[in-house]
N, C-alpha and C positions, 0 to 999 in steps of 0.2 A: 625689735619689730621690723626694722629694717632688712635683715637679713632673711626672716621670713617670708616676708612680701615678696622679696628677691627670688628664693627660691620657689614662692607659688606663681609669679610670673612667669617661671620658665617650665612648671608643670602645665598651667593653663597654655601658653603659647603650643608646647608639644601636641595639645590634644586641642586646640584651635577654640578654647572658651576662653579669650582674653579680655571678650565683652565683659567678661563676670566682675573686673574692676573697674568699668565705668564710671562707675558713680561713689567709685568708695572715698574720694576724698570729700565730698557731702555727706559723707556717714561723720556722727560722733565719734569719740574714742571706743566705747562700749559696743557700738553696732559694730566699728571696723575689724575688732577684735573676732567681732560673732561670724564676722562673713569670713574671715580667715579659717576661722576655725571651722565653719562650714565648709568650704573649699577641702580643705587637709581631708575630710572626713569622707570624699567623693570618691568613689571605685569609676574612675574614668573611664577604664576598661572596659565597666561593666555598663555604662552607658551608652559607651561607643556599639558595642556589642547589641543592644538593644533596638536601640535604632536603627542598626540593620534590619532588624527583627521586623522594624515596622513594614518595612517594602519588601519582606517574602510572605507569600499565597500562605494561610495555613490548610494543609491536607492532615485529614485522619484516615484517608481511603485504604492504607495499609496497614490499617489497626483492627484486628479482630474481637467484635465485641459480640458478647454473649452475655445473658441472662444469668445475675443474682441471686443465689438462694437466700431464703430470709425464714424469720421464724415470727407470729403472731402472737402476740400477747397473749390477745384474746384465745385462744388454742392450745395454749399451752399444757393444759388438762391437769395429768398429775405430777408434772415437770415444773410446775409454778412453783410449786411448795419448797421443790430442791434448791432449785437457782434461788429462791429468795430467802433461805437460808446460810447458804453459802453467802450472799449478799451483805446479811442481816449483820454477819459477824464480824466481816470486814469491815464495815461502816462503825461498827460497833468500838472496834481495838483503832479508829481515827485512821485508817486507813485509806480515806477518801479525800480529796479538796474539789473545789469548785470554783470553776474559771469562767471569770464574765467579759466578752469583748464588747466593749465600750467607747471605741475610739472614735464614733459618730457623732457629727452634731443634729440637731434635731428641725433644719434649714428644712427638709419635706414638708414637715410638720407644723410652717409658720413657729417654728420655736424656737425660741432666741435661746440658746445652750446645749449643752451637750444631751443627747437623745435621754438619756437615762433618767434625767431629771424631769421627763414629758408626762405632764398628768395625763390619763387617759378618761377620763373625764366619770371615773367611778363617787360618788358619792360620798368616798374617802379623803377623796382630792390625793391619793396617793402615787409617788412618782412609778414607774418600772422599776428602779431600782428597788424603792420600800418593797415594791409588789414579789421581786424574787426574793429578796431579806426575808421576807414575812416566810414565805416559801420555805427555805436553809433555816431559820430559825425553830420553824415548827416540825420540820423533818429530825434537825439536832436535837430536839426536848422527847420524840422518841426515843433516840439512842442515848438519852446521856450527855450526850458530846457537843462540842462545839463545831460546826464544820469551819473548816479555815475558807476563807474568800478571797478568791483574788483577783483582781478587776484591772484590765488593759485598758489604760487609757490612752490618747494621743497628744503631742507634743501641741496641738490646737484647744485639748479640752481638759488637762491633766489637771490646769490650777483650779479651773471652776468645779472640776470636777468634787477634786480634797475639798475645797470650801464649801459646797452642798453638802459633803457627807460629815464637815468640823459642825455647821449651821444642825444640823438636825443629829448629834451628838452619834453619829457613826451608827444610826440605828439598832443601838444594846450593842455593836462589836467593837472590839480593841483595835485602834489600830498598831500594827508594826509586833502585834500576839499572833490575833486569827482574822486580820483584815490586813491584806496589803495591794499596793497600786503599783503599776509598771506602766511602761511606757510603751508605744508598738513605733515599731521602726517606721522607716520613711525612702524613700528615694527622689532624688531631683526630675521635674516635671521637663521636657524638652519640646521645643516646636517643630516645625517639618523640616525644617533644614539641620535637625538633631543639635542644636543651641537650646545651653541649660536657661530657662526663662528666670528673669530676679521682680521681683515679686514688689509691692508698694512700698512696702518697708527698705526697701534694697538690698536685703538678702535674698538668697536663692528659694526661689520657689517649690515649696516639697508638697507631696501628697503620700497619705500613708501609704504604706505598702502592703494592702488585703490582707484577710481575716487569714494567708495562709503563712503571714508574717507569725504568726502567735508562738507557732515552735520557735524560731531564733530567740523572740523576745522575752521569751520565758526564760530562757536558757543563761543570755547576754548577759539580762536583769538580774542574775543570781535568784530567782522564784524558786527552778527546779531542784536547787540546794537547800531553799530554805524550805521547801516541801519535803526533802529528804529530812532535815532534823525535825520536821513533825512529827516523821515516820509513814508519810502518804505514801504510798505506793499506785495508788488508780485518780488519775484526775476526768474532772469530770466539765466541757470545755463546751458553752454555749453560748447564743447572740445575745443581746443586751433585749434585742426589740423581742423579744417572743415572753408574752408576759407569762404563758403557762410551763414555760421549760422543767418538765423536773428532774432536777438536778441531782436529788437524791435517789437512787433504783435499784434496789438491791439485786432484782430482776435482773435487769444487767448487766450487775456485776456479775452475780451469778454465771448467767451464760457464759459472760468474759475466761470466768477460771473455768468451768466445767470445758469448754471448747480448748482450751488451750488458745487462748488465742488474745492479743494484745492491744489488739482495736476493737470496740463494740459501738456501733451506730442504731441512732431509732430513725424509724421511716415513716411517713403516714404515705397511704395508697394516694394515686393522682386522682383527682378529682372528675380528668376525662382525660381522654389519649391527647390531648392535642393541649393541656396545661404547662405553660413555658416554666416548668420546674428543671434541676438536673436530678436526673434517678442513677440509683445504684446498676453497677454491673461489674462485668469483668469487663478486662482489655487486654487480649496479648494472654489470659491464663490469671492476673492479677486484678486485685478489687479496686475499683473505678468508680466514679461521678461520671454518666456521660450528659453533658449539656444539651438543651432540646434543641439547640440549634446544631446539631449534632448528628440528632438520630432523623433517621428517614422516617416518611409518612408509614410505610408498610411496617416498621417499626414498633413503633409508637402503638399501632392500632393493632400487633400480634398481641393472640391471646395462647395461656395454655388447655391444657382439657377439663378444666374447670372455670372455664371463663374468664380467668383473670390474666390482666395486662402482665406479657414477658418482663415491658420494661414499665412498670406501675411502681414502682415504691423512689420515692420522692425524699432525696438528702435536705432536713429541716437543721443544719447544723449543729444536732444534739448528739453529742460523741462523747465516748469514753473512752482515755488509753491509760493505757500502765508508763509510769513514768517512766521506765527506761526507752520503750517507744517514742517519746516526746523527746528526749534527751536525743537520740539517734536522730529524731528529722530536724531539731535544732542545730546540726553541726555543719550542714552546708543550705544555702537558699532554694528555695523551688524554683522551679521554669516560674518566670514572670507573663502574667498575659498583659496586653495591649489595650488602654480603654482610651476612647476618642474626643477631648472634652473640653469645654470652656473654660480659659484660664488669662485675666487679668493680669500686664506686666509693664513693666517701665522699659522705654523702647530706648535708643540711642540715646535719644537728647532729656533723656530724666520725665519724660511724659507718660500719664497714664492710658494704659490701650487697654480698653474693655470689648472683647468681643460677641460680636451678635449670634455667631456659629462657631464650633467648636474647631479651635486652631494648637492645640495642644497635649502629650501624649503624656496617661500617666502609667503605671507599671505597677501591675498587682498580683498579688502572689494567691490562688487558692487552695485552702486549708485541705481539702480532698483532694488534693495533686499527691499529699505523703502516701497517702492509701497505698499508691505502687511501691512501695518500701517494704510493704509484707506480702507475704504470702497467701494467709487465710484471714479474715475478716467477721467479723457476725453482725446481721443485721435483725433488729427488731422493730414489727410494726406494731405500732401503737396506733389509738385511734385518735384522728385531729383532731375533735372537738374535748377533749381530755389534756394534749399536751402542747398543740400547735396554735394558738395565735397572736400572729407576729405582727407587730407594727409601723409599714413599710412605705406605706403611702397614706396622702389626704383623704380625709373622708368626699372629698369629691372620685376619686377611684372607682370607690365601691368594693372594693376588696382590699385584704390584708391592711385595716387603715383603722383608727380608732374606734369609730363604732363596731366591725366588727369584730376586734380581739375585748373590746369591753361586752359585747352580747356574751361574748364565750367563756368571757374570766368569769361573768356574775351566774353565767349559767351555771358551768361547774362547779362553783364557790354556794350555790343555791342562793343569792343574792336578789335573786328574781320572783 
């Protein structure tokens, strides 16, 4: 042990984190252990690196963006029949899995655990999680098949997580057959003088690292392997909080193989030009998310010669890729964006400092950063009250918030 410490002293002193042992002779054996090994596990590099990142301007001014072609569900005429054949079959031969990112806790929501577990206040008293279950279940009893599930949880909510799903007997699935749980990465939280913050417990303080961590973490996890001995070939890669996601679409899939092409995303149109969604485009010639705070006012409100918004179709994180796709943007990390935020730590002298304003930087990766990894892309719009509602905020909001993804689940579901 000795010789370890020794040696992460003289890492920490190189990269000026020697605060990070402060308090570690107040750790037990067990915690000191964890904070060591915490420490070992830090890309210092890529922290230092980061926080530079914090104090330069971001400019997109030299990025050429242009409008997304997409295809309509609803339009598809005699082209539905094709693609949902071609879908049908693939689904059919277990060709498909389906990925839940879950690593939130449900703290919006007044809920004490992790979001998945949040009744949405249907008459079933059923969690999101049962609610997409029931979903994959009933989709599988078409085909036959069992769809495989695989649910990202985080290093905050992973144990409550298993225990919710052992408590309610894995709702009909196997685990560690066609149910399995992975972990989603994480990176150390830093304050403005780029100092990794240590957290109540007096280890280092983490925060995951965004929905765009899922390629590494699947990859890390061994998931992509063990999707390969199912024989999956198309995963299919959505939020925990959208209770309508469907997961199963042969649609598609379809498009997916008919296009040639290895990413397929659904869209639903914006609501109005000035909706703080990100919509699909290019960028540079390559398929893109551009975020609203992004796009210009003249933008936003161009339409084409049929009235509809250039940039109208709105990324609801419902994606489809082909596993070797996922495998490929699993092998190195995305650009990290920058979020500004309130973060609780043990200061010098072992005391807790809870902040009133946000004093701390966390580093998030987004899942639509890989898009620029391909070439061609396909987008499908579906319509939102059919596949879109997410549950994001309190029902004091007024939108995306329990009451209205439960107006929508019971609407479609005929509930009403």
């Amino acid at each position: 042990m000795n010789e370890k410490l020794e040696e992460i002293k003289t890492i920490l002193k190189k990269y000026g984190q020697e605060h990070l042992l402060n308090h570690y002779e107040t750790l037990d054996e067990v915690h000191k252990q964890k904070l060591l090994n915490q420490i070992e596990t830090i890309n210092f590099e890529l922290i230092n690196h980061l926080y530079q990142n914090t104090k330069k301007e971001i400019k997109y001014n030299d990025d050429k963006i242009t409008p997304m072609e997409y295809l309509d569900k609803n339009k598809l005429y005699d082209d539905y029949k094709r693609y949902e054949n071609i879908g049908k079959k693939l689904i059919q031969e277990g060709k498909l899995a389906a990925v839940t990112m879950a690593g939130g806790q449900g703290t919006r929501l007044g809920h004490n655990g992790p979001k998945g577990t949040y009744d949405i206040g249907l008459d079933s008293h059923k969690s999101l999680f049962e609610l997409l279950c029931d979903s994959l279940k009933e989709e599988g009893k078409k085909y036959g098949i069992t769809i495989p599930w695989f649910i990202m949880t985080s290093q905050e909510n992973n144990k409550a997580t298993i225990e919710f799903f052992e408590k309610n007997k894995y709702f009909g699935y196997q685990k560690d057959k066609n149910l399995f749980f992975f972990i989603q990465g994480e990176l150390p939280m830093i304050d403005t003088e780029g100092k990794i913050l240590i957290g109540e417990d007096g280890l280092i303080k983490q925060a995951a690292d965004g929905h765009g961590g899922i390629y590494e973490s699947l990859v890390k996890s061994g998931m992509t392997k063990k999707m390969r001995e199912l024989g999956v070939e198309w995963v299919f890669i959505a939020g925990i909080d959208n209770c309508l996601a469907k997961m199963v679409d042969p649609v598609l899939m379809g498009i997916a193989v008919d296009k040639s092409v290895t990413v397929a995303c659904k869209s639903v149109v914006k609501a109005n030009p000035k909706e703080k969604v990100g919509v699909f485009c290019k960028r540079n010639g390559k398929p893109s998310v551009i975020e609203y705070s992004e796009i210009t006012e003249e933008m936003a409100e161009a339409c084409d010669e049929n009235g509809e918004l250039l940039y109208g179709e709105s990324h609801i994180l419902c994606n489809l890729f082909n596993i070797e796709a996922v495998e490929r943007m699993g092998k190195n990390p995305l650009p990290y964006h920058i979020a500004y935020k309130k973060a609780s730590y043990l200061d010098k002298e072992g005391k807790l400092v809870v902040p009133d304003s946000p004093n701390a930087y966390k580093f998030e990766a987004f899942l639509f950063d890989a898009f620029g990894e391909v070439d061609e892309m396909a987008v499908l719009r579906v319509k939102r009250e059919e596949e879109f509602a997410p549950v994001k905020n309190a029902d004091s909001a007024g939108v995306d918030c329990p009451k209205t993804a439960r107006e929508l689940y019971k609407k479609f579901h005929n509930l009403v």
